[in-house]
Backbone as XML, in Angstrom:
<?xml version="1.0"?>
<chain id="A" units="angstrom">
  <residue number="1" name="UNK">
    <atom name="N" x="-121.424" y="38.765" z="97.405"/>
    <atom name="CA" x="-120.740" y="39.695" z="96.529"/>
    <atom name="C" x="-119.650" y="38.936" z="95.777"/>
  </residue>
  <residue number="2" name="UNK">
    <atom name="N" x="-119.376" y="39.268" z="94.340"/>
    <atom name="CA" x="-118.732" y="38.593" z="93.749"/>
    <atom name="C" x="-117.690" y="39.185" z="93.467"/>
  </residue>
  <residue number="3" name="UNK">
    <atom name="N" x="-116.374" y="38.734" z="93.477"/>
    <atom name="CA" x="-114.936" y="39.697" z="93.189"/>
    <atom name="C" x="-114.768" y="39.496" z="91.646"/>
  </residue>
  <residue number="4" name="UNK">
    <atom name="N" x="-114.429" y="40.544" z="90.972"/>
    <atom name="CA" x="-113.443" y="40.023" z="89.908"/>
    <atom name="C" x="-111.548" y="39.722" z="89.666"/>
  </residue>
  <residue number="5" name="UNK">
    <atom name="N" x="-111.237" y="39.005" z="88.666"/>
    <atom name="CA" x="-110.353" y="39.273" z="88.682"/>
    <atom name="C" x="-109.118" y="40.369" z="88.474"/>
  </residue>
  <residue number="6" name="UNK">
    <atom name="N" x="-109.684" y="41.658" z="88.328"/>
    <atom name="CA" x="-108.652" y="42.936" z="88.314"/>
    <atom name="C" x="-109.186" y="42.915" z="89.821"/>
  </residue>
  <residue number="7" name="UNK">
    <atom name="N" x="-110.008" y="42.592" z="90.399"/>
    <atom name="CA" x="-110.152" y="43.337" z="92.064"/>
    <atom name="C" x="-109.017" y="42.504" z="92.954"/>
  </residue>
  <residue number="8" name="UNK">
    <atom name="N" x="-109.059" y="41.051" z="92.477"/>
    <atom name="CA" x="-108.150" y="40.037" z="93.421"/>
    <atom name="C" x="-106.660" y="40.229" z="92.788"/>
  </residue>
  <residue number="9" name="UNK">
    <atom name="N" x="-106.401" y="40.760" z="91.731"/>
    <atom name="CA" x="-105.119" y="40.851" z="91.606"/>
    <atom name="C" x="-104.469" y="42.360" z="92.280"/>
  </residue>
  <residue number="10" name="UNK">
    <atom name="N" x="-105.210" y="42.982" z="92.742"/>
    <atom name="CA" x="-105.503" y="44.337" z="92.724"/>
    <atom name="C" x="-104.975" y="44.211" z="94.298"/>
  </residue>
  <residue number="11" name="UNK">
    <atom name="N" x="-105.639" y="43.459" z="94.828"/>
    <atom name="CA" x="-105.419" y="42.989" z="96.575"/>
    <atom name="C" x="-104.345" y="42.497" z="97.056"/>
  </residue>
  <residue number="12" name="UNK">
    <atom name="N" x="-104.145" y="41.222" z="96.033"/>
    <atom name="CA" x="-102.835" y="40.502" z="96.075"/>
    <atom name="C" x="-101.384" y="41.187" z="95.661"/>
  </residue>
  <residue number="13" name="UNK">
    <atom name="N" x="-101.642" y="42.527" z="94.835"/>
    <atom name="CA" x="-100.510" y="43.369" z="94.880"/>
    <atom name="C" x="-100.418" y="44.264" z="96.178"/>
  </residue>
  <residue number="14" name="UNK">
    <atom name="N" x="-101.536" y="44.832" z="96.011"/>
    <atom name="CA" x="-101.740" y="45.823" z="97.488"/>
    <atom name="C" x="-100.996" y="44.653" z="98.955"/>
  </residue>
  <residue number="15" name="UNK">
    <atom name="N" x="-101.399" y="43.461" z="99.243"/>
    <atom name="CA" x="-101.432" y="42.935" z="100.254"/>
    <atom name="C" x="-99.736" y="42.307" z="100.135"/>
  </residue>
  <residue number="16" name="UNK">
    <atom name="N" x="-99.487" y="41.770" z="99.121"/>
    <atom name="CA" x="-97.735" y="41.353" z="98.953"/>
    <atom name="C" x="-96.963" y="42.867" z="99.035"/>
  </residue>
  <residue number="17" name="UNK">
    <atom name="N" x="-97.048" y="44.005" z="98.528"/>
    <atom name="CA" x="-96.462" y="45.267" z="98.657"/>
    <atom name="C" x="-96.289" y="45.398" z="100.374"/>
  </residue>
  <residue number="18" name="UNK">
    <atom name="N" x="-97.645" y="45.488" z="100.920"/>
    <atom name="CA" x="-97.819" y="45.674" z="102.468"/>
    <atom name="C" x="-97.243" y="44.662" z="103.284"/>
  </residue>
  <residue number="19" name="UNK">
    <atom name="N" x="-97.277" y="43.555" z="102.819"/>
    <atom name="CA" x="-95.797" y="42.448" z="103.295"/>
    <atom name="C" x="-94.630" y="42.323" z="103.513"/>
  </residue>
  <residue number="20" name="UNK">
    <atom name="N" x="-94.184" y="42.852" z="102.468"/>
    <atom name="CA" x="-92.903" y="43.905" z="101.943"/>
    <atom name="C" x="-92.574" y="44.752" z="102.619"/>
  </residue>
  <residue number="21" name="UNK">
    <atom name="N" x="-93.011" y="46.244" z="102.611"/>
    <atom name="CA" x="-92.875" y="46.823" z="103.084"/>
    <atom name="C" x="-92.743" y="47.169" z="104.457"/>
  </residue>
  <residue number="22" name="UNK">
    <atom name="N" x="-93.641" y="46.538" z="105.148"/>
    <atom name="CA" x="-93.949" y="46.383" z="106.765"/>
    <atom name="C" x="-93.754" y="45.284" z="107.317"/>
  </residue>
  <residue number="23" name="UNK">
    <atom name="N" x="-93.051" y="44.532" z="106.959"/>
    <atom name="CA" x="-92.974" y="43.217" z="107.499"/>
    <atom name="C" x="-93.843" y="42.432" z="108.754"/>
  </residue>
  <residue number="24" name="UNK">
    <atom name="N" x="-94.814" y="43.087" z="108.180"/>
    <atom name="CA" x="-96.053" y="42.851" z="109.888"/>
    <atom name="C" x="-96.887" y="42.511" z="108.741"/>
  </residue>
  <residue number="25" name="UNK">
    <atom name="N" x="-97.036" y="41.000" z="109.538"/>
    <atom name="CA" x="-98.468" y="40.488" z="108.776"/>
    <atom name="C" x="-99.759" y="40.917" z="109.855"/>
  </residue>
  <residue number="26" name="UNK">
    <atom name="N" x="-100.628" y="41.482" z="108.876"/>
    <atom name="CA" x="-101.619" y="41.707" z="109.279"/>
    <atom name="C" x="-102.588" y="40.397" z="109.462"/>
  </residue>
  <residue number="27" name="UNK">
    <atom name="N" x="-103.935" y="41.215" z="110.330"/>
    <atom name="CA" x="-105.206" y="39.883" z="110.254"/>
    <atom name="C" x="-105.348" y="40.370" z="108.591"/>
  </residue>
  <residue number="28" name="UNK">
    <atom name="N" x="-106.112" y="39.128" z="107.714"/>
    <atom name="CA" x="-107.008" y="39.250" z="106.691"/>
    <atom name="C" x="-108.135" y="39.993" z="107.056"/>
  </residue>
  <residue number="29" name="UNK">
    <atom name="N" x="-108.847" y="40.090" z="107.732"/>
    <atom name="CA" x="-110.193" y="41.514" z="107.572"/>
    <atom name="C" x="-109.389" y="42.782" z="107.817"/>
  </residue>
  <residue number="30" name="UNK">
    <atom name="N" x="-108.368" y="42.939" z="108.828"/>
    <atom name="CA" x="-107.806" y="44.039" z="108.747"/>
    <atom name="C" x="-107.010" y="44.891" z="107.177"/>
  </residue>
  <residue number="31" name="UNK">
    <atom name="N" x="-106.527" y="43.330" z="106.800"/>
    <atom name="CA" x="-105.767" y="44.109" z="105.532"/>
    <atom name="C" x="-106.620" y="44.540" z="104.328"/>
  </residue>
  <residue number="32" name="UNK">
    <atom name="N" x="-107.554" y="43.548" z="104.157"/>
    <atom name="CA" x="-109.053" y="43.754" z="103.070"/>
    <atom name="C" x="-109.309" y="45.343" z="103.475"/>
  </residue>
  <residue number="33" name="UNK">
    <atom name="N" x="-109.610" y="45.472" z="104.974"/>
    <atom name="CA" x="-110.017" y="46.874" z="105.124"/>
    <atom name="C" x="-109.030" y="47.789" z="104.942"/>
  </residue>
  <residue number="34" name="UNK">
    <atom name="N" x="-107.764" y="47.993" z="105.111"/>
    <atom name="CA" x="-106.882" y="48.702" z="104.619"/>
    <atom name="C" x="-107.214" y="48.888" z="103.446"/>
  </residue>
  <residue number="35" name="UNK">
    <atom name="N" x="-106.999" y="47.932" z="102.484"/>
    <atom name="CA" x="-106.930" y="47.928" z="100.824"/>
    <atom name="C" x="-108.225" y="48.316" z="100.262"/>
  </residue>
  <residue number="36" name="UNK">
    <atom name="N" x="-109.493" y="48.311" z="101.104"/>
    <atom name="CA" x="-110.542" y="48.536" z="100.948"/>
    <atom name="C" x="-110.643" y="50.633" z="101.141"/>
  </residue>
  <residue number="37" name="UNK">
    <atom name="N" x="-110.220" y="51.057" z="102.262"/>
    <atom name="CA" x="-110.177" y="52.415" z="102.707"/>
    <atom name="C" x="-108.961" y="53.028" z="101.492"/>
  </residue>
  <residue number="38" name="UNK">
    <atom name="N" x="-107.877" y="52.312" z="101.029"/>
    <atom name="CA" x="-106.657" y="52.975" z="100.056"/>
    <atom name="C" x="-107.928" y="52.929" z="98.814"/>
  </residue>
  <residue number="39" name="UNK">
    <atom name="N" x="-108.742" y="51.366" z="98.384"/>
    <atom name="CA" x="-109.356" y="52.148" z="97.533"/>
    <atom name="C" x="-110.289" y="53.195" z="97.231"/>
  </residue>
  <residue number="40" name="UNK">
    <atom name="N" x="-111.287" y="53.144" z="98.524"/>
    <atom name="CA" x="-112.257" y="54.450" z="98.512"/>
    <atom name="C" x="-111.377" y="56.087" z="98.327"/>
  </residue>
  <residue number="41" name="UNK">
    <atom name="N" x="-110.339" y="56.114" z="98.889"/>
    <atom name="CA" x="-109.432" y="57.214" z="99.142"/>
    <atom name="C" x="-108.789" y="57.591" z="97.614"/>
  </residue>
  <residue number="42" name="UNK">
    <atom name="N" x="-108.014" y="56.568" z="96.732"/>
    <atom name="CA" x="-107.802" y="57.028" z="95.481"/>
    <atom name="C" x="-108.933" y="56.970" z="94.849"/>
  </residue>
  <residue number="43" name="UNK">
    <atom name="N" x="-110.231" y="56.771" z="94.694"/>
    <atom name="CA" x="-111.697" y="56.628" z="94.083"/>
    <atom name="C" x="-111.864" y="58.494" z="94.490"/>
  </residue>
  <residue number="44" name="UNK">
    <atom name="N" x="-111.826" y="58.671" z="95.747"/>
    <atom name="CA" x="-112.457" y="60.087" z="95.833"/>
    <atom name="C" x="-110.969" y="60.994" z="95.171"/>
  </residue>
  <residue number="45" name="UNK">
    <atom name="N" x="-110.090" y="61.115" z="95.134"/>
    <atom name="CA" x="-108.600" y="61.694" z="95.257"/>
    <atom name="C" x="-109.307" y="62.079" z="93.519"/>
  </residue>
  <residue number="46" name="UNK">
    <atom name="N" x="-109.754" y="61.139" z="92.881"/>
    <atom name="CA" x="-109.772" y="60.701" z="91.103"/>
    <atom name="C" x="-110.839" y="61.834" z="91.189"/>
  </residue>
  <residue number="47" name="UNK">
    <atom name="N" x="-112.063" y="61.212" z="91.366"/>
    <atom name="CA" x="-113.163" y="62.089" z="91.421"/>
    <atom name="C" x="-112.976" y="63.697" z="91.551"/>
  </residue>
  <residue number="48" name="UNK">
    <atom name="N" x="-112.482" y="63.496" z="92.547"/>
    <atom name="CA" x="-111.739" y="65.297" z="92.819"/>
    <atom name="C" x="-111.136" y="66.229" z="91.907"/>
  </residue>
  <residue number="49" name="UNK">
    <atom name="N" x="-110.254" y="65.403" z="91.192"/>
    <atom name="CA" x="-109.110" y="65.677" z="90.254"/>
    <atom name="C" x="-110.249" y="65.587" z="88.974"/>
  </residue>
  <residue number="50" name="UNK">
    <atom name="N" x="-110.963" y="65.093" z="88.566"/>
    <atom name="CA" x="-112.117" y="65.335" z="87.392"/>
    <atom name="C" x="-112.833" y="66.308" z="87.499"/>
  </residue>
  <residue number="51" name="UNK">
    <atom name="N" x="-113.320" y="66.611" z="88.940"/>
    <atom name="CA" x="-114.378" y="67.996" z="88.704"/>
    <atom name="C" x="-114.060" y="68.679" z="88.641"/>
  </residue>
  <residue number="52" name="UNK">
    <atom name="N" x="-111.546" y="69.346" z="89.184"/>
    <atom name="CA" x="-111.148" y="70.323" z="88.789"/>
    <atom name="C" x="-111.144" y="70.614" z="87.786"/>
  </residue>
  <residue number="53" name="UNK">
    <atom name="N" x="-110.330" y="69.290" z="87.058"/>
    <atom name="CA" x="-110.004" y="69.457" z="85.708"/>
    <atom name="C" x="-111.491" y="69.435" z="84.598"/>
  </residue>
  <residue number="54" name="UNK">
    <atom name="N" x="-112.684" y="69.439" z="84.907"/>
    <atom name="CA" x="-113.766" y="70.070" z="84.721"/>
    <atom name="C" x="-114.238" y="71.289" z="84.069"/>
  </residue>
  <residue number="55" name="UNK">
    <atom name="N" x="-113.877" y="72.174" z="85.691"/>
    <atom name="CA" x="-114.080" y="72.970" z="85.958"/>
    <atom name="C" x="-112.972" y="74.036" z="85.580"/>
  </residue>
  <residue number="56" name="UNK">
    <atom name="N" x="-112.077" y="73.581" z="85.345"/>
    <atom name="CA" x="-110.610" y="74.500" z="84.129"/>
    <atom name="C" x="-111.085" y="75.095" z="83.312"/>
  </residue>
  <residue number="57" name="UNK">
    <atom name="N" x="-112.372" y="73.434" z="82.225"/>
    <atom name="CA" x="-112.453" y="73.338" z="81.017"/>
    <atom name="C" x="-113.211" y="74.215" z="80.830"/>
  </residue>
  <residue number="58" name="UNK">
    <atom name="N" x="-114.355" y="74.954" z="81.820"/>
    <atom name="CA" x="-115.251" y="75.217" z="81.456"/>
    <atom name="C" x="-116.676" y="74.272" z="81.344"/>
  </residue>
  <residue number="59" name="UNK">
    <atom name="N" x="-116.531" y="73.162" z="82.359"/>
    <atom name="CA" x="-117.527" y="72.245" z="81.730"/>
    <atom name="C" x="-118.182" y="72.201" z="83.191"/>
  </residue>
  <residue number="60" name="UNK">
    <atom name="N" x="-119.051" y="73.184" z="83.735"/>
    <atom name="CA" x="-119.822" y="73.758" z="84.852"/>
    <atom name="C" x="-121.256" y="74.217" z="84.521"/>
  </residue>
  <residue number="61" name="UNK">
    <atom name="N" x="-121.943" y="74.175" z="85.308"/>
    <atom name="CA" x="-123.201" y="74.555" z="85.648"/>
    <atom name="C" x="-123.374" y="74.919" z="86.372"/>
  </residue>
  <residue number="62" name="UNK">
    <atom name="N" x="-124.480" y="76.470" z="86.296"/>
    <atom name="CA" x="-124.588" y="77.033" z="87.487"/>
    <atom name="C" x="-125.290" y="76.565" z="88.327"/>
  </residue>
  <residue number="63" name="UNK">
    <atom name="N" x="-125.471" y="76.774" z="89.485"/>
    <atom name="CA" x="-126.058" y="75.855" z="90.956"/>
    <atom name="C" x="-127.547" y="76.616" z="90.693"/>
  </residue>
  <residue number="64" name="UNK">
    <atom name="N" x="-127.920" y="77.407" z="90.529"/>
    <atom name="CA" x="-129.472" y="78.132" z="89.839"/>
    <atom name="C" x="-129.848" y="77.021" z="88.762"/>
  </residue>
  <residue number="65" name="UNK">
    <atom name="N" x="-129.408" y="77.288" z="88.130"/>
    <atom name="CA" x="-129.710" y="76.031" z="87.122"/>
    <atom name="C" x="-130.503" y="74.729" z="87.000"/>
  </residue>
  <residue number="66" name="UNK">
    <atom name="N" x="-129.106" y="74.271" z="87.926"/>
    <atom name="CA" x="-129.396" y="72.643" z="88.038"/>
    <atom name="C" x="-130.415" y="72.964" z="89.226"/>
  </residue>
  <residue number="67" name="UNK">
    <atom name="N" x="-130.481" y="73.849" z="90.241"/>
    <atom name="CA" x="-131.366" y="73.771" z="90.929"/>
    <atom name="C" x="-133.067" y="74.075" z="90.549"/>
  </residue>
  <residue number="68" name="UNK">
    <atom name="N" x="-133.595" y="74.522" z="89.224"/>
    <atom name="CA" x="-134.452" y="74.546" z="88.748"/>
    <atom name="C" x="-134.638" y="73.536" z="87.958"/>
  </residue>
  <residue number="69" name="UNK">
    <atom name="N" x="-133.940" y="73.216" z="87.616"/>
    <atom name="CA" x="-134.115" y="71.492" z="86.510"/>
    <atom name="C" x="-134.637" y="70.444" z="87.217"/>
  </residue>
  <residue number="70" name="UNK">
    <atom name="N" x="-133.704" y="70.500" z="88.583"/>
    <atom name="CA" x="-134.493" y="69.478" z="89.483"/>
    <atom name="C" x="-135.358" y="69.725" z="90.064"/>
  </residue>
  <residue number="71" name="UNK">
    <atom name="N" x="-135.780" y="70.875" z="90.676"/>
    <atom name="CA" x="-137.026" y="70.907" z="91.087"/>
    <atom name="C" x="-138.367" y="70.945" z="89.873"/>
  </residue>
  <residue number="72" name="UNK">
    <atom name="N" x="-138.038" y="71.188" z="88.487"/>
    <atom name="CA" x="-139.037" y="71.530" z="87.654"/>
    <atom name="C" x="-139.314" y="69.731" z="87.474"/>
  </residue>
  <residue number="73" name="UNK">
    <atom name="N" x="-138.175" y="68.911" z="87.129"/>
    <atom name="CA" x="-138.640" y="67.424" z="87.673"/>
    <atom name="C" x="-139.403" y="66.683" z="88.183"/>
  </residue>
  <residue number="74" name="UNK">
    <atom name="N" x="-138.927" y="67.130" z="89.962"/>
    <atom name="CA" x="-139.553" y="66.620" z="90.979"/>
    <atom name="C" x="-141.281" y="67.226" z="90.997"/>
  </residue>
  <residue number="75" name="UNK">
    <atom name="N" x="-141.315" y="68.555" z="90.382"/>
    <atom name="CA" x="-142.637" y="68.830" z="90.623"/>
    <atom name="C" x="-142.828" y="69.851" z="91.232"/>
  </residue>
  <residue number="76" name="UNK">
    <atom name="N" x="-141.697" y="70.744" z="91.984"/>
    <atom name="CA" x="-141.782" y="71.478" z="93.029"/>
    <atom name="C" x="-141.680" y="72.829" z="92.913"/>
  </residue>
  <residue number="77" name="UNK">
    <atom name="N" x="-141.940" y="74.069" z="93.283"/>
    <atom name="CA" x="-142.024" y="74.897" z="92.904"/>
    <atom name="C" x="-140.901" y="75.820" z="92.605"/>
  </residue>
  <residue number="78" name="UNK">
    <atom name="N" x="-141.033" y="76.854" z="91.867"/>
    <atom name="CA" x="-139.466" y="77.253" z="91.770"/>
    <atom name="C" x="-138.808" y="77.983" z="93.208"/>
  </residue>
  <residue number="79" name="UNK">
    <atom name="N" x="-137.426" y="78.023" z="93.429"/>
    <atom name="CA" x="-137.396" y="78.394" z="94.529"/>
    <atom name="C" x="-137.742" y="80.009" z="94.738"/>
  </residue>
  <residue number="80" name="UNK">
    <atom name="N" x="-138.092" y="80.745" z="95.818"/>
    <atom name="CA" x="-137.903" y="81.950" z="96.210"/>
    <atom name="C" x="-136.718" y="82.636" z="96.171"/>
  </residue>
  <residue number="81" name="UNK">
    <atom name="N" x="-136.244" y="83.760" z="95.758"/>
    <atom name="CA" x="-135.488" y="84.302" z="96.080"/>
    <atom name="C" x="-135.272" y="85.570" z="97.294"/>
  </residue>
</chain>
């Protein structure tokens, strides 16, 4: 896997902040995984905050819907009600 450079500067702030702050040096796999779990956590936090602000706009689909689109796709029959 290849890093870029916004990911390693991204670490090296996260990991000097956590230096700072806590004056406990961590192991390196431990802190990667820290900085790794803070990013999955603001990734979903974002995500979250888009489908509200979405869903404010008006920019929804009904679950009938999309659930006939995909099954008319896949091939499958429509559902029963």
């Amino acid at each position: 896997m290849s890093i870029s450079q916004s990911e390693l500067d991204s670490f090296h702030s996260f990991a000097s902040y956590e230096l700072a702050t806590t004056g406990a040096a961590e192991s390196w796999p431990d802190l990667l995984a820290k900085w790794q779990s803070q990013r999955e956590h603001n990734e979903t936090v974002s995500s979250i905050r888009r489908g509200v602000q979405d869903a404010e706009a008006g920019r929804v689909r009904d679950l009938t819907e999309i659930d006939n689109q995909i099954r008319s796709q896949l091939g499958f029959p429509p559902r029963n009600k």
